[in-house]
N, C-alpha and C positions, 0 to 999 in steps of 0.2 A: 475374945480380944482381937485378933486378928480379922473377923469379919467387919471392923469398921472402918469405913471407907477415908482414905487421905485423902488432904486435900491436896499435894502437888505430886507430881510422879519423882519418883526416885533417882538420881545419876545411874544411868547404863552403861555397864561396861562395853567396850568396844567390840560390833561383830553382834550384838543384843541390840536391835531391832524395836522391840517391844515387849513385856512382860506383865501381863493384867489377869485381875483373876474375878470369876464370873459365880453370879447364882440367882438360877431363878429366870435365867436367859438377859439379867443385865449387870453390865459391868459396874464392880463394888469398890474395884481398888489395881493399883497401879504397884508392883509388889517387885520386892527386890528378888534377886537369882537364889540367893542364899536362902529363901522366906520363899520360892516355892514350892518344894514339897510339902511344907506344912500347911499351905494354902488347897493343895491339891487333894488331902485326906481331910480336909473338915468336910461331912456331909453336905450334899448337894452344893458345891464348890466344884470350878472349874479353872485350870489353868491354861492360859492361851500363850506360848513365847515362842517369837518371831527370831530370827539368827540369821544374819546374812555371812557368809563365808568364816565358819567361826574358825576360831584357833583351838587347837587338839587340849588345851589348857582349859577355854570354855565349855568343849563339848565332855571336857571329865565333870565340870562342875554340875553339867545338867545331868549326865548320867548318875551320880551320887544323888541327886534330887529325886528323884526319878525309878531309880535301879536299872535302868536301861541295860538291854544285852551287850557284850564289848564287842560283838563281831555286828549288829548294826554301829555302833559309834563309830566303826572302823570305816563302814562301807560309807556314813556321813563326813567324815574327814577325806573322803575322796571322790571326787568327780568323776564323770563319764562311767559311771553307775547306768545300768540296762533298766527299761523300766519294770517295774516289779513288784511283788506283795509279799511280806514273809510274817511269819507269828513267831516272837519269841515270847512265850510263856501269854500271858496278860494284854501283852504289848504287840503293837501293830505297825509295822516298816514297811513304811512305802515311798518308793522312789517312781518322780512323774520327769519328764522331760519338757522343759519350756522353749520356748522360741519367741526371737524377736528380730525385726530385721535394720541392719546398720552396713553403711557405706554398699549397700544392692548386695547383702548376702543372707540370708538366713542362720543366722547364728544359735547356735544351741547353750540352755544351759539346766541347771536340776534343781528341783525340789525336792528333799526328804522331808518326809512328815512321820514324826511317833505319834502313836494315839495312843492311850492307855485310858486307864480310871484313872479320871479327874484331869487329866492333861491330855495338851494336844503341843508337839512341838513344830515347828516349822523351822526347814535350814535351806535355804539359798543358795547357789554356786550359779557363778557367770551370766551370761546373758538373761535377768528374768525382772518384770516389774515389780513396785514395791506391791504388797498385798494389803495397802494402807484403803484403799476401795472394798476389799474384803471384809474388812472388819467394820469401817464405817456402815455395810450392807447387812452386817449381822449383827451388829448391837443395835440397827433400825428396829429388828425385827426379833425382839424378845420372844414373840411365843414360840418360834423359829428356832433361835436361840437354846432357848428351853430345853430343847431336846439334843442336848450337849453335845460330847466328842462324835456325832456321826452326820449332826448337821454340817460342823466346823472343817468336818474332812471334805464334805460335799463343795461345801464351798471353794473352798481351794481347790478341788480337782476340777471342780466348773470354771473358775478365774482361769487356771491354765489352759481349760481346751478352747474357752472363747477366747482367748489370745492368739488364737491358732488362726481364724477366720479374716483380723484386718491384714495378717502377713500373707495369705491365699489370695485376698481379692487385689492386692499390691502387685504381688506377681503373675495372676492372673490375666491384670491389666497391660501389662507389659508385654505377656506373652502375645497377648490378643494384636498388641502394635506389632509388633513382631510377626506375626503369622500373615497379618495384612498387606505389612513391606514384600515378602517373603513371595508370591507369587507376581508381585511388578518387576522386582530385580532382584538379580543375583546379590545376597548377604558377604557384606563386607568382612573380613576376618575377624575384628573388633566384636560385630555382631553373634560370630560361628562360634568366638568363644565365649559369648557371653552366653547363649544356647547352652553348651555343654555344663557351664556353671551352675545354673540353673538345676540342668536335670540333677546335677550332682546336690546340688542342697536340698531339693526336694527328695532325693533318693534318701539323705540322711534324715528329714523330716518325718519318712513315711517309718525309719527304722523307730522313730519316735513313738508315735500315736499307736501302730498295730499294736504292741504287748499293753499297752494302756487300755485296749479295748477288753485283755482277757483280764487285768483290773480289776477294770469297774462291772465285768460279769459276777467275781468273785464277792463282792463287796453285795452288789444286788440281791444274788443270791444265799448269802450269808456261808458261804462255804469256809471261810477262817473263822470268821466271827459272827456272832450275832448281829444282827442289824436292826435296829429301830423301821418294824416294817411301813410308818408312814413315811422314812425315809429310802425305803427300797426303791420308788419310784424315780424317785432322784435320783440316784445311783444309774437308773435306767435312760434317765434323759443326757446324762453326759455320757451312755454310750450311745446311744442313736445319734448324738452332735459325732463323738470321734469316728463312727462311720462314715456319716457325711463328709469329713475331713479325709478323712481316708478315698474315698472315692472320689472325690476332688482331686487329692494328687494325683493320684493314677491316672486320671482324664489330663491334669494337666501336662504332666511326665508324655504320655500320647500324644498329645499336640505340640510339643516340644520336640519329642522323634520326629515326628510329621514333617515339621518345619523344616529340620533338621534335612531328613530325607527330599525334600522337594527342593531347598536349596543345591543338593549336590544333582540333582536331575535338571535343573536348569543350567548350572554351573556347565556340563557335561555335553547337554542341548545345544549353548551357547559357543562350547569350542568346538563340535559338531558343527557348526552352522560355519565357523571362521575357518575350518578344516576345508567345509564345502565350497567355501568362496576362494579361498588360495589353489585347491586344484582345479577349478575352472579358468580362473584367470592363465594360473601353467600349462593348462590345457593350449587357450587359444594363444600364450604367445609362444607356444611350441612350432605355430604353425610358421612364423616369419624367421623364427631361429632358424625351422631343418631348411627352410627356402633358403635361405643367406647362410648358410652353412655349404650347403649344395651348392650355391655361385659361387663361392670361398674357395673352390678347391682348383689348386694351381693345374687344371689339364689345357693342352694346346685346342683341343680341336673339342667343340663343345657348341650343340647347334646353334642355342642362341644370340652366338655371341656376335656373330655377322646380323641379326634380322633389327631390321631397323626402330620397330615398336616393341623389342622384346622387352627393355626396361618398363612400359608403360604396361605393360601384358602383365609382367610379374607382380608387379606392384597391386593391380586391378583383381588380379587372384588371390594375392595375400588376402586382399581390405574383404575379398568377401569372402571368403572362408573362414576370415575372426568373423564376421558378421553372422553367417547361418552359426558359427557355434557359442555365438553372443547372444542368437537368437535360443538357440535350443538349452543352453542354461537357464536362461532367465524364464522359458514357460515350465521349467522343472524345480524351478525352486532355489537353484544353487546361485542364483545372484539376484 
């Protein structure tokens, strides 16, 4: 009775995303919350349901569908969850970290996915796109499909880490402006702290992706679970991508230091240089000062002061003794 397909989808409760249920690698029916578990134990049936930020009221109702453990339902009612893989009994708990970027920051947000027999759930928190592209890509691909809850996880774990690549080359591009400015002139403060920001969102980026690598080794290798070994390969290709993400940041994080550091060496350079040019200048008008200090001084009897070209003499000594040391600055660099 239940495996005949309806023809319109059901009202979704709020925070339910999507609820469909699968056999055969294609989708049969569009099935109410209350009506999936019993969609999930009829032979070769599969349940897919989608949750974006649910309420502790919906994620009871899945867990009764389901049997799910209460200490994942728990760590799914809370964000900023590490990423991670745990087995409660049957069932598979895994937490992925997404990223997307808005107003120039890297914002982070989570995925939990339960796997079990015959379902697959997905739960969303913060910053993450819809996975509406996911599922269009795998009811493409029935024979795909077909091989249930390990293609479905693959999928989604692959949607996340390629999400990871257009936020890399955005900031990448940035930095590369940045790095170009950055040996013509000294970086404006605006600039220095946008530098620091950066490393700072990439540093929590990178806290992301590492444990996702040790993952998807898990998952590969079938160390919790079995895994459908035409699907082990996959499991492999989304961790050589999270490598590559990985060594991405760290390169970029490096060139961000770099930048970082070369700005304060030119910074440092530049007042050097304005240091150099103020004590040469005090240099030479020291020399007119101690002269006119030296005439300044009220004594009666002082040779000059009877000779008739003395003021034209002084004056003639001043002008060239700034001069040889106007001259000996400027072949040394200081003016």
């Amino acid at each position: 009775m239940l495996a005949t397909p309806i023809a319109s989808a059901p009202t979704q409760k709020p925070g339910v995303v999507m609820s469909a249920a699968y056999a055969a690698g294609r989708r049969v029916a569009d099935v109410e919350l209350e009506e999936a578990g019993k969609w999930a134990r009829q032979p070769g049936h599969l349940v897919w349901i989608g949750l974006y930020e649910p309420s502790a009221e919906l994620l009871g109702q899945v867990q009764a569908q389901f049997g799910l453990h209460p200490l994942a339902i728990e760590d799914a009612q809370t964000a900023h969850q590490r990423p991670k893989l745990e087995r409660y009994g049957d069932c598979l708990f895994l937490v992925a970290r997404t990223a997307q970027l808005a107003s120039r920051r890297i914002m982070l947000g989570e995925t939990h996915v339960f796997v079990g027999r015959g379902f697959v759930v997905t739960v969303r928190h913060g910053a993450s796109v819809s996975y509406a592209p996911v599922r269009e890509k795998t009811e493409a691909c029935p024979g795909l499909l077909a091989h249930g809850e390990d293609y479905i996880l693959y999928a989604v774990l692959d949607f996340i880490v390629d999400n990871y690549a257009p936020v890399m080359e955005t900031v990448l591009a940035e930095v590369e402006a940045i790095e170009d400015s950055v040996l013509k002139r000294e970086l404006r403060p605006d600039e220095i702290e946008r530098l620091y920001l950066l490393r700072r969102d990439l540093l929590r980026l990178r806290t992301a992706v590492v444990p996702l690598v040790e993952v998807c080794r898990k998952l590969e290798h079938g160390d919790m679970v079995a895994i459908d070994e035409e699907m082990q390969p996959l499991f492999r290709d989304v961790s050589d991508h999270l490598r590559g993400a990985q060594d991405e940041i760290d390169a970029v994080r490096e060139v961000l230091a770099f930048a970082f550091e070369a700005s304060l060496m030119l910074g440092q350079a530049q007042q050097t240089n304005i240091t150099r040019r103020l004590a040469a200048w005090a240099a030479i008008l020291a020399v007119p000062t101690a002269i006119a200090g030296i005439y300044g001084m009220n004594f009666e009897f002082m040779p000059e002061l009877k000779w008739r070209y003395g003021y034209f003499m002084v004056l003639g000594g001043i002008f060239a003794a700034c001069a040889v040391l106007y001259w000996r600055f400027r072949r040394s660099g200081w003016l």
